[in-house]
C-alpha positions as CSV (number, residue, x, y, z in Angstrom):
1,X,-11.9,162.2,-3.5
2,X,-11.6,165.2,-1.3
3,X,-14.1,167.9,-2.5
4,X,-14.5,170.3,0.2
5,X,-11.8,172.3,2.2
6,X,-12.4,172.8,6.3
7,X,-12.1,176.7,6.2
8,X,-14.8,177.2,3.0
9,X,-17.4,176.3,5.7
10,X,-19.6,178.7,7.2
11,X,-23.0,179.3,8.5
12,X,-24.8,178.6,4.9
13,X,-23.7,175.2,5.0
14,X,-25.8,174.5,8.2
15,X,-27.8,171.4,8.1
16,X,-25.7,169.9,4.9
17,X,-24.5,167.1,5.1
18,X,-20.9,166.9,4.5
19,X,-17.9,164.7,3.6
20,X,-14.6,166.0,5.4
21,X,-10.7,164.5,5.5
22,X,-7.9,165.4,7.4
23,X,-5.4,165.6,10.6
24,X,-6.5,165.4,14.0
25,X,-5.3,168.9,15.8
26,X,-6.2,168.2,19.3
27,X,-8.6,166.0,20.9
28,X,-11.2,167.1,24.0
29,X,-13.1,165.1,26.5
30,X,-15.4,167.2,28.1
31,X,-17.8,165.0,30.1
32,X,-17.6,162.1,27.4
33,X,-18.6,164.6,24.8
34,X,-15.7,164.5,22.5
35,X,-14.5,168.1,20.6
36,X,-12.2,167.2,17.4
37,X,-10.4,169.8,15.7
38,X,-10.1,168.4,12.0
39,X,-7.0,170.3,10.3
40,X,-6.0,170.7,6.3
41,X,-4.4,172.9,4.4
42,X,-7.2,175.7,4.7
43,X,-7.6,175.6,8.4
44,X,-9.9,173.8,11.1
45,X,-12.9,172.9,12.3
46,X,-14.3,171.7,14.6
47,X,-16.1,168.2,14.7
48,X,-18.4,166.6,17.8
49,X,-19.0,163.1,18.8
50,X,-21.6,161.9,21.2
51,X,-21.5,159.0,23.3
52,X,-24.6,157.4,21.2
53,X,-23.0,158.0,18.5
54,X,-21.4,154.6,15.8
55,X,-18.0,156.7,15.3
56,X,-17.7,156.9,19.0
57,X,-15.5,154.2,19.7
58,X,-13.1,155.2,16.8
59,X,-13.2,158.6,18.0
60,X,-11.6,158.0,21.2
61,X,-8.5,156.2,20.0
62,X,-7.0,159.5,18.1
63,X,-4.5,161.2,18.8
64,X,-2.7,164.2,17.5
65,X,-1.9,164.0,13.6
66,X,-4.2,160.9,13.0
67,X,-5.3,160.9,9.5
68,X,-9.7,160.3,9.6
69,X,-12.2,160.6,6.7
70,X,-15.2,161.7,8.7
71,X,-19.3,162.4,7.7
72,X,-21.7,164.5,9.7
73,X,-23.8,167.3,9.5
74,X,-23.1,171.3,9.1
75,X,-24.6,172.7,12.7
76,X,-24.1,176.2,14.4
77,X,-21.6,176.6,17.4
78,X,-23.5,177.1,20.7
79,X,-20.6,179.1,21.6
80,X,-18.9,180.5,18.8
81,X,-14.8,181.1,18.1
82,X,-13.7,184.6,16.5
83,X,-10.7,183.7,16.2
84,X,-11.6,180.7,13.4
85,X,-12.9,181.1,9.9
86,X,-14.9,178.3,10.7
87,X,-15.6,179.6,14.3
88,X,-19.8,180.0,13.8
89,X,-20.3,176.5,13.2
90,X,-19.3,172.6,13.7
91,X,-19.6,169.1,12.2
92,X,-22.0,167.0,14.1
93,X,-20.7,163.3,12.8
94,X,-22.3,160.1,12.0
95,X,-19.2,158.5,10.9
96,X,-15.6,157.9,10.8
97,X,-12.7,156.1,9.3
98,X,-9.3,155.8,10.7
99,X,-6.8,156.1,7.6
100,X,-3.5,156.6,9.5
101,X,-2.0,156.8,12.8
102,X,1.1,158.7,13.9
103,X,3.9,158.6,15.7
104,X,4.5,160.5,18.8
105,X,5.7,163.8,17.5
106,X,9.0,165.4,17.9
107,X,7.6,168.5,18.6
108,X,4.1,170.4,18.8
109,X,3.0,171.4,15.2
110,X,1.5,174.9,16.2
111,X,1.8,178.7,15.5
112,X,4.4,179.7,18.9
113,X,6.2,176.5,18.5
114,X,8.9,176.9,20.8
115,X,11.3,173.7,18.5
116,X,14.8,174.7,17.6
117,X,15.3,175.0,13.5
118,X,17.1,172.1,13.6
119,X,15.0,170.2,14.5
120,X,12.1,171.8,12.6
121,X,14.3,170.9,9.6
122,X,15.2,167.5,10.6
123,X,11.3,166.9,10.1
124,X,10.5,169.5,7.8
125,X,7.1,167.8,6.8
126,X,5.6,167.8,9.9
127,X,6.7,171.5,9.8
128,X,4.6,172.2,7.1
129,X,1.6,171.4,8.5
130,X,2.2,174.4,10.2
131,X,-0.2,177.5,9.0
132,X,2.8,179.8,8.8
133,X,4.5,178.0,6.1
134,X,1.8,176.7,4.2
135,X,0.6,180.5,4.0
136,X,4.1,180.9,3.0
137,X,3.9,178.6,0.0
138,X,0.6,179.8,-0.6
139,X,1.8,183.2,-1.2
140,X,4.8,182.0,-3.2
141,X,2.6,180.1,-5.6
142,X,0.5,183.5,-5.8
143,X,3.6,185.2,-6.9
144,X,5.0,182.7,-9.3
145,X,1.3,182.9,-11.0
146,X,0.3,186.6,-10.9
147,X,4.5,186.7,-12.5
148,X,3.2,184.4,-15.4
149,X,0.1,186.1,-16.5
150,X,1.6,189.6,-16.5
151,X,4.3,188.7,-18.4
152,X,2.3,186.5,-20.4
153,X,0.2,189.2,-21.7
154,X,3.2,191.3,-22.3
155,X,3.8,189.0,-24.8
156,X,7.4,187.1,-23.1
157,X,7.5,183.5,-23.9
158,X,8.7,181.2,-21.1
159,X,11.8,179.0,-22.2
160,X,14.0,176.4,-19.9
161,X,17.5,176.5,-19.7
162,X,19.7,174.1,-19.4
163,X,21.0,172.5,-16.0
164,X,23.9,170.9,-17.1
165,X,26.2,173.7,-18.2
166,X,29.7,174.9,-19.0
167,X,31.6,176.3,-16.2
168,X,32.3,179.8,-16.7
169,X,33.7,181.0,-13.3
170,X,33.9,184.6,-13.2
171,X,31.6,185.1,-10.2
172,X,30.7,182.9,-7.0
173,X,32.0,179.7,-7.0
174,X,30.2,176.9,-9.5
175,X,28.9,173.6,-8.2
176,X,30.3,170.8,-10.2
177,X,29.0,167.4,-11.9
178,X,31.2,165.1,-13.1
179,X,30.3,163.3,-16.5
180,X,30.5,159.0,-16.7
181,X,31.0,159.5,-20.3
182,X,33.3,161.7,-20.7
183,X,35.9,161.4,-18.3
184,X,37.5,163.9,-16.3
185,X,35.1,166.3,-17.3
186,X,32.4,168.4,-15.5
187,X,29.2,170.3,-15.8
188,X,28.8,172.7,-14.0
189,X,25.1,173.8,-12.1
190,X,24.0,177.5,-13.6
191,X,24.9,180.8,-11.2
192,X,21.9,181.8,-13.4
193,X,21.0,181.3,-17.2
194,X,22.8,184.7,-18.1
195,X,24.7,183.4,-21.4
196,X,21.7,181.3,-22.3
197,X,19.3,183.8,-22.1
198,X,21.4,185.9,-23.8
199,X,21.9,183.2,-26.9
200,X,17.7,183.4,-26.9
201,X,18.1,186.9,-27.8
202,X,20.7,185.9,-31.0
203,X,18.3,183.5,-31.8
204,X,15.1,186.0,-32.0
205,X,13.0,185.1,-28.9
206,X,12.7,188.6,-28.3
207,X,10.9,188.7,-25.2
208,X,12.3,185.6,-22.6
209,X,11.1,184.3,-19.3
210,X,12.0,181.8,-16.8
211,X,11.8,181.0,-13.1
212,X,14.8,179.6,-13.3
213,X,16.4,177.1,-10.7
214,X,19.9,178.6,-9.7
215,X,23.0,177.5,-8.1
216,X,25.9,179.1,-6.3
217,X,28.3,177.8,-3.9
218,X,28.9,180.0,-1.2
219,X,28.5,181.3,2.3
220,X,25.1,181.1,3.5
221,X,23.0,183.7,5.7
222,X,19.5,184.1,6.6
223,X,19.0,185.6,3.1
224,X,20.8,183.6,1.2
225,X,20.1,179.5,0.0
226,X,23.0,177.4,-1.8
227,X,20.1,176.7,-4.6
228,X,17.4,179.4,-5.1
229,X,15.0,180.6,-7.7
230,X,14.9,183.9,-9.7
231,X,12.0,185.5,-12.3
232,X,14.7,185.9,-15.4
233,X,13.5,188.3,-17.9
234,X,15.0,189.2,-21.5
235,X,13.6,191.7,-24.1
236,X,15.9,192.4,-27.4
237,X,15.8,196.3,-28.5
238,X,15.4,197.9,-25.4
239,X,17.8,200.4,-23.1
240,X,17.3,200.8,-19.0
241,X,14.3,202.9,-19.0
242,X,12.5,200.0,-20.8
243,X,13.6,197.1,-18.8
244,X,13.0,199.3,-15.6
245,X,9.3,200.2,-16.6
246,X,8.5,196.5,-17.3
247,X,10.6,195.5,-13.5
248,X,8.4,197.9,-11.9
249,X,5.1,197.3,-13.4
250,X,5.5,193.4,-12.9
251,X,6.7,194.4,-8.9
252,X,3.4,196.9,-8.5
253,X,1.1,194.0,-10.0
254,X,2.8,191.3,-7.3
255,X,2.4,193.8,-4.0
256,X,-1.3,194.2,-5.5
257,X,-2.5,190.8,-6.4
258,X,-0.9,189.4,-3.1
259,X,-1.3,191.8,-0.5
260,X,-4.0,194.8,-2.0
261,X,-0.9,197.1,-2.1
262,X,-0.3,200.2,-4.3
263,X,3.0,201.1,-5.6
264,X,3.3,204.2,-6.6
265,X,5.0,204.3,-10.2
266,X,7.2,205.2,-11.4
267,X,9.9,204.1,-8.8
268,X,12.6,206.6,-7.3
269,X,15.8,206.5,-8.6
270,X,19.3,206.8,-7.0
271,X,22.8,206.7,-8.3
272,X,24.9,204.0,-6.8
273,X,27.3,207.1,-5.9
274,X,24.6,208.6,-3.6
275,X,23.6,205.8,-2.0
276,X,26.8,204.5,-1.0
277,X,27.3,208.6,-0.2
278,X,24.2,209.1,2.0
279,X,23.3,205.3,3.3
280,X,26.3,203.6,3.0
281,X,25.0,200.8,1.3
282,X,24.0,200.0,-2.5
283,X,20.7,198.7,-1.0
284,X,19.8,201.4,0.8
285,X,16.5,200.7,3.5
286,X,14.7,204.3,3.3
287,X,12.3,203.1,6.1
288,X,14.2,205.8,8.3
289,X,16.7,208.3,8.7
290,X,20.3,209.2,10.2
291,X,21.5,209.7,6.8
292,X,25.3,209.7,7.1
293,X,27.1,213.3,6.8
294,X,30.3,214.3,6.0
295,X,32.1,216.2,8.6
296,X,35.6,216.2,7.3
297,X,35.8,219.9,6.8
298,X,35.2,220.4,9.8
299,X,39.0,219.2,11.1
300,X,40.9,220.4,8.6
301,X,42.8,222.0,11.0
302,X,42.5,219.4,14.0
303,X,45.1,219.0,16.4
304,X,43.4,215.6,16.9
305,X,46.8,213.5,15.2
306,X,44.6,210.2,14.2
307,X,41.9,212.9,12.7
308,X,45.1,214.9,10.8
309,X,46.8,211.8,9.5
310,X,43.3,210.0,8.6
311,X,42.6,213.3,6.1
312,X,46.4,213.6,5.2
313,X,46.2,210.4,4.0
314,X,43.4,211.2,1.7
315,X,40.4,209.6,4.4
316,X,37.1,211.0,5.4
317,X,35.1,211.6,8.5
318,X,31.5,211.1,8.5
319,X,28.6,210.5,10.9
320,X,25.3,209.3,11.9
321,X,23.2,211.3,14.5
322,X,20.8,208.9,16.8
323,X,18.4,211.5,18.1
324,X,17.3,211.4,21.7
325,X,18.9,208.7,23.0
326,X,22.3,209.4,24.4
327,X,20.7,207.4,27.3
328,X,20.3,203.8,25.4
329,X,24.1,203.6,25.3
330,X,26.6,203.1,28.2
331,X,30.1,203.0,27.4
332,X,29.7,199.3,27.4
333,X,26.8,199.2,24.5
334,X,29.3,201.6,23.2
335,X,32.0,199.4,22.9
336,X,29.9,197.1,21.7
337,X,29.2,198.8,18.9
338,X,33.2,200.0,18.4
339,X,33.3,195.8,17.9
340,X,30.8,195.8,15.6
341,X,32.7,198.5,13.0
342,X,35.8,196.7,13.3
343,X,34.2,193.8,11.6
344,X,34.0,196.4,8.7
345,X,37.6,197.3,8.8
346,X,36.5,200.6,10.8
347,X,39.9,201.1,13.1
348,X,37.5,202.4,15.5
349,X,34.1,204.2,16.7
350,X,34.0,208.2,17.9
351,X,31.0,209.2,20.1
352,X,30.3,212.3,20.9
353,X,27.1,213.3,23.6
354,X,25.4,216.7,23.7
355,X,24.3,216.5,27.3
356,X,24.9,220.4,29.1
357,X,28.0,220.4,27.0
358,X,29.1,218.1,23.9
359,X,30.7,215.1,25.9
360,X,32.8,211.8,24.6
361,X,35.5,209.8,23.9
362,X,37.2,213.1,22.1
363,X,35.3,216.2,23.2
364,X,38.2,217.0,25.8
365,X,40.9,217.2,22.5
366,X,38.4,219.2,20.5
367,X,38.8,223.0,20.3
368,X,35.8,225.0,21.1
369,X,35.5,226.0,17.4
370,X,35.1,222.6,16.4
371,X,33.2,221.1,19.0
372,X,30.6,224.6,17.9
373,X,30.8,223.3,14.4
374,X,30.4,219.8,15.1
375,X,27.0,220.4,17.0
376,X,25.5,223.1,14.6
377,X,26.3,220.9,11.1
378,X,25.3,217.6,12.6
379,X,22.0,219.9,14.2
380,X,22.7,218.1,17.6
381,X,20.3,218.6,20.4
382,X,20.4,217.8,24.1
383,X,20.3,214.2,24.5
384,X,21.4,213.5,20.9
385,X,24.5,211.0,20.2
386,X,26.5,211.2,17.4
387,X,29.3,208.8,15.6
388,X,32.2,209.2,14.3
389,X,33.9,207.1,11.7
390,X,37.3,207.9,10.3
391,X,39.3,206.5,7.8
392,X,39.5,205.0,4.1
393,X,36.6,206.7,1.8
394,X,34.9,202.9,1.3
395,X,35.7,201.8,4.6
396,X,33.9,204.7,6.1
397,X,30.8,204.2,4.1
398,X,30.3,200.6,4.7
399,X,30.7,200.5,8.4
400,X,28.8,203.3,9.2
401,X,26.2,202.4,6.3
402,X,25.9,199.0,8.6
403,X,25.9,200.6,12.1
404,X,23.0,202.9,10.6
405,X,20.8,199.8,10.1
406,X,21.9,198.2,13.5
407,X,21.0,201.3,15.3
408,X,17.6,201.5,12.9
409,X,16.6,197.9,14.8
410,X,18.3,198.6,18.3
411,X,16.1,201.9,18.6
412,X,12.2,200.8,16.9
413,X,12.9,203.1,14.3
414,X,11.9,200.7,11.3
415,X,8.3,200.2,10.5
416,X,8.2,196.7,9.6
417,X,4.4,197.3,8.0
418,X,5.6,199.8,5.4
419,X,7.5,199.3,1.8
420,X,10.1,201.4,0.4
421,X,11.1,200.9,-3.2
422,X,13.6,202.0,-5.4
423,X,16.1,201.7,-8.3
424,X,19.7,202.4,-7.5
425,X,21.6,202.5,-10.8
426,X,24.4,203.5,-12.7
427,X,27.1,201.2,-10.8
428,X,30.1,201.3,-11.3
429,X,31.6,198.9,-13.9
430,X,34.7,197.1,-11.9
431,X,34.9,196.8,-8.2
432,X,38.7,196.3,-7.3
433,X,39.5,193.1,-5.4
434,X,42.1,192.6,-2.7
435,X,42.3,189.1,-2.8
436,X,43.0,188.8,-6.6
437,X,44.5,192.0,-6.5
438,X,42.8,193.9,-10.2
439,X,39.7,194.9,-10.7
440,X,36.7,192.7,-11.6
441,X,33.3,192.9,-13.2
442,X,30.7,194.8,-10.5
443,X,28.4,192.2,-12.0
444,X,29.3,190.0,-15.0
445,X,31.7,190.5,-18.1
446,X,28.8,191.3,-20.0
447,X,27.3,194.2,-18.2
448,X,27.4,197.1,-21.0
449,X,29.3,200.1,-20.1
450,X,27.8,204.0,-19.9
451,X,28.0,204.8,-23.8
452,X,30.2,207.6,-22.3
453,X,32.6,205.3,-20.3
454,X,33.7,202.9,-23.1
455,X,36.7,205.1,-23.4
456,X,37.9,203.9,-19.9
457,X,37.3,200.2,-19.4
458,X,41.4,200.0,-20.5
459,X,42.7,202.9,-18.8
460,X,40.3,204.4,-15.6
461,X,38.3,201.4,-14.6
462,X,37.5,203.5,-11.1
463,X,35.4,206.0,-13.3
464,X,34.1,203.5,-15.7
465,X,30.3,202.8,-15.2
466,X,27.6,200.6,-16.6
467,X,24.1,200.4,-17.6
468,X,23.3,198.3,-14.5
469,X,20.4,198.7,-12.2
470,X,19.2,197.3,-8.9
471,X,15.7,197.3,-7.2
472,X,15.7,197.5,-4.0
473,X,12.6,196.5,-1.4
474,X,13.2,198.0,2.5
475,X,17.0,197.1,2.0
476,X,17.3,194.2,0.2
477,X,18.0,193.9,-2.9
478,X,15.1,192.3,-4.6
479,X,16.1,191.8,-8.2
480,X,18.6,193.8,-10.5
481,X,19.9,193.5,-14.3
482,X,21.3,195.5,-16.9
483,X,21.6,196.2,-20.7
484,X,24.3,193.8,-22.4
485,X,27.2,194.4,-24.5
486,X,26.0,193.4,-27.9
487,X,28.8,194.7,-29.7
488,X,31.6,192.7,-30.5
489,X,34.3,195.3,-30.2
490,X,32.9,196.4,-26.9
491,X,32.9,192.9,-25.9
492,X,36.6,192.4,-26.2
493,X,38.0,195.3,-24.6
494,X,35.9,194.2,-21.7
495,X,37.2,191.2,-21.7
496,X,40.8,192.7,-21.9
497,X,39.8,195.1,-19.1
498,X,39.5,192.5,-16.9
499,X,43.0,190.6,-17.6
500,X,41.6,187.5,-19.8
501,X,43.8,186.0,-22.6
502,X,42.8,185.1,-25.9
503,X,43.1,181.7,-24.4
504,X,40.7,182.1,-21.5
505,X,37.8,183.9,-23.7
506,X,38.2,181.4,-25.8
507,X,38.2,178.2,-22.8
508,X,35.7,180.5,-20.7
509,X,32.9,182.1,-23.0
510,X,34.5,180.9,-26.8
511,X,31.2,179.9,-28.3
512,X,29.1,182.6,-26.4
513,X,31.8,185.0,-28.4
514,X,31.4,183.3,-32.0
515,X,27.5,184.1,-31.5
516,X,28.1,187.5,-31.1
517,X,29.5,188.1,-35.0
518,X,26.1,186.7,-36.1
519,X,23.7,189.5,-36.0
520,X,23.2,190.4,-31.9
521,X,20.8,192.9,-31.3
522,X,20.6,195.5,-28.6
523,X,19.5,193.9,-25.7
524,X,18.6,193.9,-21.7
525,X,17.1,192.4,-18.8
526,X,16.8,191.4,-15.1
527,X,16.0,188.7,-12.8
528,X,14.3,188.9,-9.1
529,X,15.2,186.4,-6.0
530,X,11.7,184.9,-6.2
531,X,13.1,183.8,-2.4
532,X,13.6,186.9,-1.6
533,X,10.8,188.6,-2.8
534,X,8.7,186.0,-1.1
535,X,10.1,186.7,2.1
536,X,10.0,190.4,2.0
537,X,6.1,189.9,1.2
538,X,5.1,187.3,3.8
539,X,7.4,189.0,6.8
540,X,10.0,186.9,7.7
541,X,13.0,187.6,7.5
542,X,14.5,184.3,7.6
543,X,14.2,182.6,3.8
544,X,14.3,179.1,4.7
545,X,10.5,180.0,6.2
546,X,9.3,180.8,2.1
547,X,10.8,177.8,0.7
548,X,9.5,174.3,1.0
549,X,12.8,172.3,1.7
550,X,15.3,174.6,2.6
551,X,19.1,174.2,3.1
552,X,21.3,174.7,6.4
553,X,23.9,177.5,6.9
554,X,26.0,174.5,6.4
555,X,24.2,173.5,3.1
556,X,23.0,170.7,3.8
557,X,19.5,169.2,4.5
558,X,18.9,167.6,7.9
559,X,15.9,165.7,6.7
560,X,17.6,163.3,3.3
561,X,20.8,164.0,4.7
562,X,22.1,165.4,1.9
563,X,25.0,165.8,1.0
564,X,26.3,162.5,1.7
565,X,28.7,160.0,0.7
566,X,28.4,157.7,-1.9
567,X,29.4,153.9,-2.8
568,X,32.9,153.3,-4.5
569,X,31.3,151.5,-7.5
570,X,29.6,155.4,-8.3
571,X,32.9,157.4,-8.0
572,X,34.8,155.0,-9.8
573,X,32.0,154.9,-12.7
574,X,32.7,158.8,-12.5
575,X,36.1,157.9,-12.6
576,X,36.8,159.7,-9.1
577,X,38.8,159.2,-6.6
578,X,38.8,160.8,-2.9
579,X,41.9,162.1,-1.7
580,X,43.0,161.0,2.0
C-alpha cells in the first residue's frame, strides 16, 4: 500500500529509505544518467538512475504516464529547483517495477496545455492528472468539509432527499424518468429539494442540511451545469436576519479555512430596487465603479424627438461614465458595443466625448444648456466618454447594467485578487413574463411575502415584495433563499396570484398543501451553488474546471457519451415509443 505522498518530502527525509508510486512525468537522458520525474496527486519528484544501477534497464523503457512502484534512497539535489516543493532533494533508486504502460497521449498533461476543451473532455481523466484540477477538487472537498463541521456544531442534521420526485413545474424545465411499473408515468429529477426540505420542517427536524445533487434542464453557460450541487440549509422559527447571520458566518468560515481570508461581518445589504437602480443588475460586482446615473431630467425639454418620445412614453435616460479613455473606442469599438446593447433590447447606444468640447453621435442636436448640464452631473473631464441609454425603465437598467461589466473587463478595472460580498434583498415577489404573458413567482410559489405586501399579491403584484435574499460574491450570485409561507391562507392567495386552479394546486403541490393544515411552523432557509462557490474561490471562471466530470454547453459528456440512445427492448419495457 501506498504510504508516502511525493510532495511530503523534504530535506529531513535525506538518507531514508523510501518506498514511492506513481506516473512518469518526463523522462531525461543526460549522458546515460537518467532524471525521472515521478508524479501523484501531491506533486513531483525527482528520481535518478545510474547506469550500474539493477532498475536501469527498466528505467529506460518509460515513457510518459507509465505507472512504476520505485525504492531508493532520500538524497539532496546538487542543484536544487525553487520552483518544486520537493526541489532540495531527490530519490537515488535501487529498484523498480513496471505496473502499467500507456498509450500515446492525446495531448500533453501539463499546466499551459494548449488542447482544445473538447478534447480535454473527451479524455477527461487524463485531464485530471493535471495540478489545476486536482487543486480544484482539492479545494472543493475542503469546502464540502469545513460546510459540514460548521454546520455540524450549529447543531443542523444532514438528511437526503429523494431523487425520484414529483414534477412540479413552476420553474426551469424538469428532467424526466419514466417508470416500468407504472406506465405512462414519470419522475421527475429535483430543481432542488425545496418541498422536501420544507416537509422536514412539518415533521420537526428543525435545523436541515444537505449537499444536495440538483437537476435543471436548460441553457447552459460557463456558469451554469445541467446537474449541479447546492449546500441546502433549513432552520424552523427563524425570519431573514437569522437565516442571513448563519449564510454569512458559514461563507466567512469557507473564505478562512480555504484561502486564510477574513470577511468582514456582518455583510452589506442592498435592496433589489437599488441595485437594479445603481448597477443594473441584482448581482451587482462592487469590484469597481461607473455606477449608472439617471440623466432624464436633464431633457425634459429636449428637442432631441427619440429623447422626447422615449420620456413621453414614460422611459428613462441613464448613463455610465468610462473615465479617461475616450481613446480606447473608435467609432468601430463603438458600434460594437451599440451591438452588444441590442442583445438587451437597448434600441440603441448614445456616446458622448468631452475632448475641447463635448463631442458624439448627438452633441451637434444638443442645446448648449444641456450639453452644460450633461457634463457637470455626469462630472465629465477631458478625455472622459459617456453612454447613453434610452428607453423602457427595465430595458435601460439591464443593458447598461451589462455594458458596465463589459467595459469593467475591456478597461482592467476589475481586481480579480479581491472579494466583494453582499446581500441584496427584499425582491420583488412576481416578475411579469412576456412569453406566458402574467406574472410569475421571482423565485418559487412558496417565497413568503413582506408582512406588509400580503394585501397585494391579488391586486398590485408590481409592488408586492418578499422576504427573499441573495448573496452575492464579485457578481455572482453565490447562494440565495428566503423565509416560507407557513400559513395556509397566505399560501392560497399566492397560489391564486399566480393563476393556478384548484385543480392544478391540487395535481402540482396537493399533498405539499395537506401538510400545511398540520401544525407548520415559521420557517426559512437558503442553498449556495457549491459549483459556484468553488469556482469563485479557486479563480476560474469556467465551472466545468471545479467539477470532476463536467457536462458540455450541449449537455452532454464527450467521454461516456452520454446521452445516448438506447435498445428497443428498454423503451418498450418503459412502454415508449420514439416519434419519427
Amino acid at each position: 500500500m501506498k504510504t508516502i505522498e511525493n510532495a511530503t518530502l523534504s530535506k529531513k527525509e535525506i538518507g531514508k529509505k523510501v518506498e514511492l508510486y506513481g506516473w512518469v512525468a518526463k523522462r531525461r537522458n543526460l549522458g546515460g544518467l537518467l532524471f525521472i520525474d515521478l508524479r501523484d496527486r501531491s506533486g513531483i519528484v525527482q528520481l535518478v538512475v545510474r547506469p550500474e544501477d539493477s532498475c536501469y534497464s527498466v528505467a529506460e523503457t518509460l515513457r510518459n504516464e507509465y505507472v512504476i512502484r520505485c525504492v531508493g534512497t532520500v538524497a539532496a539535489r546538487e542543484n536544487p529547483n525553487e520552483k518544486l516543493k520537493t526541489g532540495e532533494i531527490e530519490i537515488l533508486l535501487e529498484e523498480m517495477e513496471l505496473l502499467n504502460t500507456s498509450l500515446e497521449l492525446p495531448f500533453e498533461i501539463s499546466e499551459e496545455t494548449t488542447a482544445l476543451e473538447d478534447t480535454r473532455l473527451k479524455y477527461r481523466y487524463l485531464d485530471l492528472r493535471r495540478n489545476r484540477l486536482q487543486e480544484n477538487l482539492k479545494l472543493r472537498h475542503q469546502v464540502t468539509m469545513a460546510t459540514r463541521k460548521f454546520l455540524d456544531q450549529e447543531g443542523f442534521l444532514e438528511i437526503e432527499t429523494p431523487i425520484l420526485c414529483k414534477s412540479t413545474p413552476e420553474g426551469a424545465r424538469d428532467y424526466l424518468v419514466p417508470s416500468r411499473v407504472n406506465e405512462g408515468k414519470f419522475y421527475a429529477l429535483p430543481q432542488s429539494p425545496q418541498i422536501f426540505k420544507q416537509l422536514l420542517m412539518v415533521g420537526g427536524m428543525e435545523k436541515y442540511f444537505q449537499i444536495a445533487k440538483c437537476f435543471r434542464d436548460e441553457d447552459l453557460r460557463a456558469d451554469r451545469q445541467p446537474e449541479f450541487t447546492q449546500i441546502d440549509i433549513e432552520m424552523s422559527f427563524v425570519e431573514e436576519n437569522d437565516v442571513m447571520s448563519l449564510g454569512e458566518r458559514l461563507v466567512a468560515k469557507i473564505f478562512k479555512e480555504v484561502k486564510n481570508i477574513d470577511i468582514a461581518l456582518p455583510l452589506r445589504r442592498m435592496k433589489y430596487d437599488d441595485a437594479m437602480d445603481t448597477y443594473g443588475s441584482d448581482k451587482p460586482d462592487l469590484r469597481f465603479g461607473m455606477e449608472i446615473q439617471d440623466v432624464t431630467s436633464l431633457f425634459e425639454k429636449t428637442e432631441v424627438s427619440f429623447l422626447k418620445s422615449s420620456i413621453e412614453e414614460g422611459g428613462i435616460i441613464n448613463a455610465i461614465v468610462a473615465k479617461n479613455c475616450q481613446d480606447k473606442y473608435s467609432r468601430k469599438e463603438i458600434d460594437k458595443l451599440t451591438e452588444f446593447v441590442k442583445t438587451y433590447r437597448a434600441s440603441g447606444l448614445i456616446y458622448l466625448k468631452l475632448e475641447e468640447e463635448l463631442t458624439g453621435s448627438i452633441a451637434k442636436v444638443l442645446s448648449d444648456s444641456e450639453k452644460e448640464a450633461i457634463i457637470k452631473n455626469l462630472s465629465l473631464e477631458k478625455g472622459d466618454i459617456a453612454f447613453l441609454v434610452s428607453g423602457p425603465r427595465n430595458i435601460v437598467k439591464t443593458s447598461l447594467g451589462a455594458l458596465r461589466l463589459r467595459l469593467g473587463r475591456e478597461l482592467n478595472l476589475i481586481d480579480n485578487n479581491r472579494y466583494e460580498l453582499l446581500w441584496v434583498v427584499d425582491f420583488p415577489s412576481f416578475e411579469y413574463s412576456e412569453e406566458e404573458g402574467r406574472y410569475v413567482a421571482c423565485h418559487h410559489p412558496f417565497t413568503s411575502p413582506k408582512d406588509e405586501d400580503v394585501d397585494k399579491l391579488i391586486h398590485d403584484k408590481a409592488h408586492c415584495y418578499s422576504k427573499a435574499y441573495d448573496i452575492v460574491i464579485n457578481g455572482y450570485e453565490a447562494g440565495g433563499g428566503s423565509i416560507r409561507i407557513h400559513d395556509q391562507q397566505v399560501q392560497a392567495t399566492m397560489f391564486e396570484a399566480l393563476g393556478l386552479t384548484e385543480e392544478e394546486i391540487e395535481e402540482k403541490f396537493g399533498f405539499f398543501v395537506d401538510a400545511l393544515k398540520y401544525g407548520t411552523p415559521p420557517h426559512g432557509g437558503m442553498a449556495f451553488g457549491l459549483d459556484r462557490m468553488v469556482m469563485l474561490l479557486s479563480g476560474t471562471e469556467n465551472i466545468r474546471d471545479v467539477i470532476a466530470f463536467p457536462k458540455t454547453a450541449s449537455a452532454s459528456c464527450l467521454m461516456s457519451e452520454a446521452p445516448n440512445l438506447v435498445a428497443p427492448k428498454q423503451l418498450e419495457e418503459l412502454h415508449i415509443s420514439l416519434r419519427k
